[in-house]
Backbone as ProteinMPNN parsed JSONL, in Angstrom:
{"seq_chain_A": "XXXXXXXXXXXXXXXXXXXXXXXXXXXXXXXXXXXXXXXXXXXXXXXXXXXXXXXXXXXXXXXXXXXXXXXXXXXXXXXXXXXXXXXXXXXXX", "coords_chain_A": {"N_chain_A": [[9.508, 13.859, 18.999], [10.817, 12.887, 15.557], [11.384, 9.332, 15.043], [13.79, 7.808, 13.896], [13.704, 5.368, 10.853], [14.262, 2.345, 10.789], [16.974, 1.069, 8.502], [16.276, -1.204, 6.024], [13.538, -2.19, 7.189], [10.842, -3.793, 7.098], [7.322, -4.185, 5.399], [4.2, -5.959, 4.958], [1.768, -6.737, 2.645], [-1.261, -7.996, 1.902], [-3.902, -8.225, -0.782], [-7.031, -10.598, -1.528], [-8.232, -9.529, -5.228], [-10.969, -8.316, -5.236], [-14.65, -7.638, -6.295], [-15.138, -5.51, -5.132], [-12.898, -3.857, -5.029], [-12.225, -2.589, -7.655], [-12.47, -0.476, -10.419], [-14.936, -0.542, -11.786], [-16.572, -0.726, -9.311], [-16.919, 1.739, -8.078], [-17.576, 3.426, -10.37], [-19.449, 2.481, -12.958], [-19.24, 2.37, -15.419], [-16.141, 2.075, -15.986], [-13.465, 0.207, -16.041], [-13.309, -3.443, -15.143], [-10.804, -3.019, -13.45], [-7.938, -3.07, -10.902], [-8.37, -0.956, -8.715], [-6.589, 2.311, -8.169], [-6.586, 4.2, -5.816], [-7.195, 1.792, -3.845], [-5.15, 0.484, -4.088], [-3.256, 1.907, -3.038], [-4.26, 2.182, -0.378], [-3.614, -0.766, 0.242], [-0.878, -0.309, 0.351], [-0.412, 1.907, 1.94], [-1.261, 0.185, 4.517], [0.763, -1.893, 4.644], [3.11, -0.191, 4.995], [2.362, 0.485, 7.634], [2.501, -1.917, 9.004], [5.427, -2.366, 8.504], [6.383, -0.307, 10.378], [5.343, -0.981, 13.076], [7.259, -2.628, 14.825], [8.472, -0.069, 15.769], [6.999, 1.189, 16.919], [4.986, 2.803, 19.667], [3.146, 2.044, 22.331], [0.015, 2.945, 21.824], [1.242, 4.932, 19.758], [0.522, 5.566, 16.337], [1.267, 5.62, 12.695], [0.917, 7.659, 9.757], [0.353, 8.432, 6.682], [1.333, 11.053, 4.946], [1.622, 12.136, 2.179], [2.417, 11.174, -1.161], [3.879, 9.233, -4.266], [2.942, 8.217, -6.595], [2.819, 5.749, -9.419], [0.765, 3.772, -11.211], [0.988, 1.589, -13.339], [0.286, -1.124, -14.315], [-2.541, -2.136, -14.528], [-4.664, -3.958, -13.098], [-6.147, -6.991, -12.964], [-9.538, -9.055, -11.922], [-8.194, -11.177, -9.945], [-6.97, -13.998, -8.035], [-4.922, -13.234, -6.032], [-3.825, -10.112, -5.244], [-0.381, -9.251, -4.869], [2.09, -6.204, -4.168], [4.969, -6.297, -5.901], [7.933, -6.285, -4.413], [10.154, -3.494, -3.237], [13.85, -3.249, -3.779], [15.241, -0.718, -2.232], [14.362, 1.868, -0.697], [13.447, 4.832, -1.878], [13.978, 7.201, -1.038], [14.504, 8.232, 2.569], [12.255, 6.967, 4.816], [9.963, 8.804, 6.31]], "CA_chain_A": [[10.701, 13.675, 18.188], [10.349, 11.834, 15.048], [12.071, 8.422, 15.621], [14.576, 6.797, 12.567], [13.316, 3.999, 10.649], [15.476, 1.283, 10.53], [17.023, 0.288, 7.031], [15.846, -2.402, 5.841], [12.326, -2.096, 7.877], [9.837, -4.376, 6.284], [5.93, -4.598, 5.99], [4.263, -6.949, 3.59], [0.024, -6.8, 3.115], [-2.17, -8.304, -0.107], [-5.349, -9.656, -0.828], [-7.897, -11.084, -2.463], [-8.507, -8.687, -6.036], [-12.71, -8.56, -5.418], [-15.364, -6.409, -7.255], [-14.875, -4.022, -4.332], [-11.584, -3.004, -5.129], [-12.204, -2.471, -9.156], [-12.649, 0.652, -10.647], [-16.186, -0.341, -12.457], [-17.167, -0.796, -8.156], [-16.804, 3.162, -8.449], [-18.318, 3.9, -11.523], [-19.977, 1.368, -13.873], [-18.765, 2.731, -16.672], [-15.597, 2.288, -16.365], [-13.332, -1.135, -16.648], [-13.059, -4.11, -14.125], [-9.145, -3.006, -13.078], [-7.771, -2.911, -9.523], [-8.478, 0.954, -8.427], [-5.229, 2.991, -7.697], [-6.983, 4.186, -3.822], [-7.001, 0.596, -2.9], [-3.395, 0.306, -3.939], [-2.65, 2.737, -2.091], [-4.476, 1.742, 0.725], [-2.766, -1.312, 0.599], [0.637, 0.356, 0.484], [-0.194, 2.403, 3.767], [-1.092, -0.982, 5.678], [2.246, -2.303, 4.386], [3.975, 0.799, 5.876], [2.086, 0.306, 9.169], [3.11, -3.292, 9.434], [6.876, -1.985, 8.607], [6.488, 0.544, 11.531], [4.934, -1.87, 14.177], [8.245, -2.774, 15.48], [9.583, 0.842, 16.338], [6.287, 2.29, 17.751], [5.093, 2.614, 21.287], [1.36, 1.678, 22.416], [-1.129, 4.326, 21.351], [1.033, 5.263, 18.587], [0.633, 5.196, 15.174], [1.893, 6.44, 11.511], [-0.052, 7.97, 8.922], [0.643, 8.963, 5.587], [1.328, 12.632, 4.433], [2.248, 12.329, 1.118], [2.687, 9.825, -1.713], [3.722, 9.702, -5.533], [2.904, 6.848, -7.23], [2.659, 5.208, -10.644], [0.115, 2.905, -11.625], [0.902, 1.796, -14.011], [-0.284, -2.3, -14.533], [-3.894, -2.468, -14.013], [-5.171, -6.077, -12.366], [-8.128, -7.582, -12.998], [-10.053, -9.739, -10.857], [-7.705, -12.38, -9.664], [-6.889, -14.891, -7.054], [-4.281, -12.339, -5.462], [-2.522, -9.226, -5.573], [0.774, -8.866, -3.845], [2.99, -5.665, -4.967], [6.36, -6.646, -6.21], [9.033, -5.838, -2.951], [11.312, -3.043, -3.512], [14.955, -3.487, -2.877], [15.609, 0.036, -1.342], [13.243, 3.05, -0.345], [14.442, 6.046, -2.697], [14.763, 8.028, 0.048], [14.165, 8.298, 3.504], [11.04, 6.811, 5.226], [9.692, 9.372, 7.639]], "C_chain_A": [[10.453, 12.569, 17.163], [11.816, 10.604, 15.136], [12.478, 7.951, 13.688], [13.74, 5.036, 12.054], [14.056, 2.917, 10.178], [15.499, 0.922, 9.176], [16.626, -1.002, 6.888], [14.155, -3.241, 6.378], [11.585, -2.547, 6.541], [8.494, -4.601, 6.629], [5.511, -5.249, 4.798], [2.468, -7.002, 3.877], [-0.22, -7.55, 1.884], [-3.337, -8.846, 0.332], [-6.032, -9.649, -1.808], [-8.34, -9.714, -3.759], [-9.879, -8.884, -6.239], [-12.703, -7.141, -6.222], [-14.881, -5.113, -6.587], [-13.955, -3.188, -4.144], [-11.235, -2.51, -7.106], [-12.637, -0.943, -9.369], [-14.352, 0.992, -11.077], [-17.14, -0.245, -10.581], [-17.687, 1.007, -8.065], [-17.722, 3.835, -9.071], [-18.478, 2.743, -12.642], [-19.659, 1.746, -15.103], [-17.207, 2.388, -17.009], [-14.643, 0.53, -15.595], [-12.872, -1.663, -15.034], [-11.831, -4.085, -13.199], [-9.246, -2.836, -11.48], [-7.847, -1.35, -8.95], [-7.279, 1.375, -7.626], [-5.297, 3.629, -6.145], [-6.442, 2.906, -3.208], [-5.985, -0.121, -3.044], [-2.834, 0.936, -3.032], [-2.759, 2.646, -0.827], [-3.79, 0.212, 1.323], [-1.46, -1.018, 0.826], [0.567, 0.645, 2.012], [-0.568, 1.346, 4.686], [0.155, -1.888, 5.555], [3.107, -1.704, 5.371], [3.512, 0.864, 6.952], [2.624, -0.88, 9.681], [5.092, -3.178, 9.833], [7.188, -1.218, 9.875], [6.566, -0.122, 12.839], [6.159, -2.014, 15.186], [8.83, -1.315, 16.263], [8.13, 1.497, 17.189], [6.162, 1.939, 18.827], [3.764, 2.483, 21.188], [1.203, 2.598, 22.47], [-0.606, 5.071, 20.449], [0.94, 4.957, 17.54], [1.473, 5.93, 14.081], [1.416, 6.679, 10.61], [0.528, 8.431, 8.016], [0.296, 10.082, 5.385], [1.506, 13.34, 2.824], [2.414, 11.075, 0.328], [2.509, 10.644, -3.571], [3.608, 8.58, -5.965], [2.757, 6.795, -8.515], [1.682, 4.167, -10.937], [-0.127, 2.437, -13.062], [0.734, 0.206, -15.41], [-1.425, -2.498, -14.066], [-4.155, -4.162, -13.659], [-6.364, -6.002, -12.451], [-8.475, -8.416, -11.655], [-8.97, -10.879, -11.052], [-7.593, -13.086, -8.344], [-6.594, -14.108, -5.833], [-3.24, -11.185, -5.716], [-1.766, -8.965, -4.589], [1.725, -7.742, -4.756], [4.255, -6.062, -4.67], [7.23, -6.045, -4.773], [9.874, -4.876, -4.383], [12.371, -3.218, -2.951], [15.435, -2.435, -1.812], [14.778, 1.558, -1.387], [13.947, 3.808, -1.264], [14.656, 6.904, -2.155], [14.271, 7.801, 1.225], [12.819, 7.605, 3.891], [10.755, 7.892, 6.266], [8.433, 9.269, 8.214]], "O_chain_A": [[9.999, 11.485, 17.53], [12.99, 10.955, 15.261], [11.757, 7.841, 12.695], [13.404, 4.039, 12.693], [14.374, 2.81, 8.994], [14.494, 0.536, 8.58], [16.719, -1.818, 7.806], [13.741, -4.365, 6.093], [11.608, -2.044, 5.417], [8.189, -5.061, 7.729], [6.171, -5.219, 3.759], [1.951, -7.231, 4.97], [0.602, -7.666, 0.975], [-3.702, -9.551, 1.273], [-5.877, -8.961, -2.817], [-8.844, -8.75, -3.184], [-10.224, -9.52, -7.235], [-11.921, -6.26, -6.58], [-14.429, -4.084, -7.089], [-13.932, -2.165, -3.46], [-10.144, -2.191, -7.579], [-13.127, -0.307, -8.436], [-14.961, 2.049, -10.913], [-18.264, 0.258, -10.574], [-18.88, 1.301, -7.995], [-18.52, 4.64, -8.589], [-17.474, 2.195, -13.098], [-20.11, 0.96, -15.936], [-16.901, 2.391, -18.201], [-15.222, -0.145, -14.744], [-12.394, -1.006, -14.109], [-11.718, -4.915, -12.298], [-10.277, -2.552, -10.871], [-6.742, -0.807, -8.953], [-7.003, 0.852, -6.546], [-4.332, 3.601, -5.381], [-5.558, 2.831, -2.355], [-5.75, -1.15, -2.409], [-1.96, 0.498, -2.283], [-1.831, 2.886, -0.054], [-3.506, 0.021, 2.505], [-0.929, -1.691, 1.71], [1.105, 0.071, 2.958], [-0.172, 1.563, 5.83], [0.447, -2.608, 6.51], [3.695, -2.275, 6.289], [4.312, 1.452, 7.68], [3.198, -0.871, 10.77], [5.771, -3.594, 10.772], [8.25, -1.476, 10.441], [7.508, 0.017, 13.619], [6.046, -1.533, 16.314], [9.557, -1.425, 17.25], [8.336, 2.305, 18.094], [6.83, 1.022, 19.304], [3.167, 2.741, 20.143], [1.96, 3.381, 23.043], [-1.342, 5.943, 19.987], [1.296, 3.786, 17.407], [2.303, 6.768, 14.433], [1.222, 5.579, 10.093], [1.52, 9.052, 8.399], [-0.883, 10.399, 5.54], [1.519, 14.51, 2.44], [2.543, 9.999, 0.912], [1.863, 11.574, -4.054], [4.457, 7.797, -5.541], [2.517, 7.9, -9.001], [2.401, 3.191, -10.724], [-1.072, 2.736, -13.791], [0.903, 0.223, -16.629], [-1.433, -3.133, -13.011], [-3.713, -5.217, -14.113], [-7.294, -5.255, -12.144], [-7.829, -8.414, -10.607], [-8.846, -11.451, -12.135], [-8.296, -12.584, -7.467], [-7.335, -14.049, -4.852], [-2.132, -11.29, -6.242], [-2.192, -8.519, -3.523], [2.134, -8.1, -5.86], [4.697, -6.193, -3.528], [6.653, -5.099, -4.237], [10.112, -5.113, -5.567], [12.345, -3.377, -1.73], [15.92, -2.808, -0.744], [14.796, 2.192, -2.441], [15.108, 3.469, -1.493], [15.551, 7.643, -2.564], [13.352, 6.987, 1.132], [12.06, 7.752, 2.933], [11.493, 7.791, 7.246], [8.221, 9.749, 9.327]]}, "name": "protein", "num_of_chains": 1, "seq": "XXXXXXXXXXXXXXXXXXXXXXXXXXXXXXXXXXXXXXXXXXXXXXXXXXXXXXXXXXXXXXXXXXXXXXXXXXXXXXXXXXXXXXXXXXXXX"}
């Protein structure tokens, strides 16, 4: 049964913006920016952290789906944290 995710359910990840998350890491051709995967991959450890609280040992939650925008590239910096949204646009499931 899938289980409700509480409103307001929060997860929060970031880190360091290295070579290994740039797009030229990829392909050398193409410019030092933060690569839209390893946004994303940060996103889904966000949404695991948000989960943590409702699951049970041995489970987890995996992503099925995702639409995103990328649409501020980051360079190499200190840190990237994405901006908090105030309210999911729909449902978390």
């Amino acid at each position: 049964m899938v289980k409700q995710v509480p409103i307001g359910a929060k997860g929060a990840a970031e880190e360091r913006v290295q070579y290994e998350h740039t797009l030229t890491a990829h392909n050398h051709q193409l410019p030092p920016v933060y690569s839209t995967p390893d946004m994303i991959r940060l996103m889904e450890t966000a949404g695991f952290y948000a989960l943590t609280a409702i699951l049970r040992t041995r489970e987890i939650s995996v992503g099925t789906s995702i639409n995103v925008e990328h649409r501020l590239p980051s360079a190499l910096t200190p840190w990237f944290a994405p901006p908090p949204r105030s309210k999911p646009s729909r449902p978390l499931l």
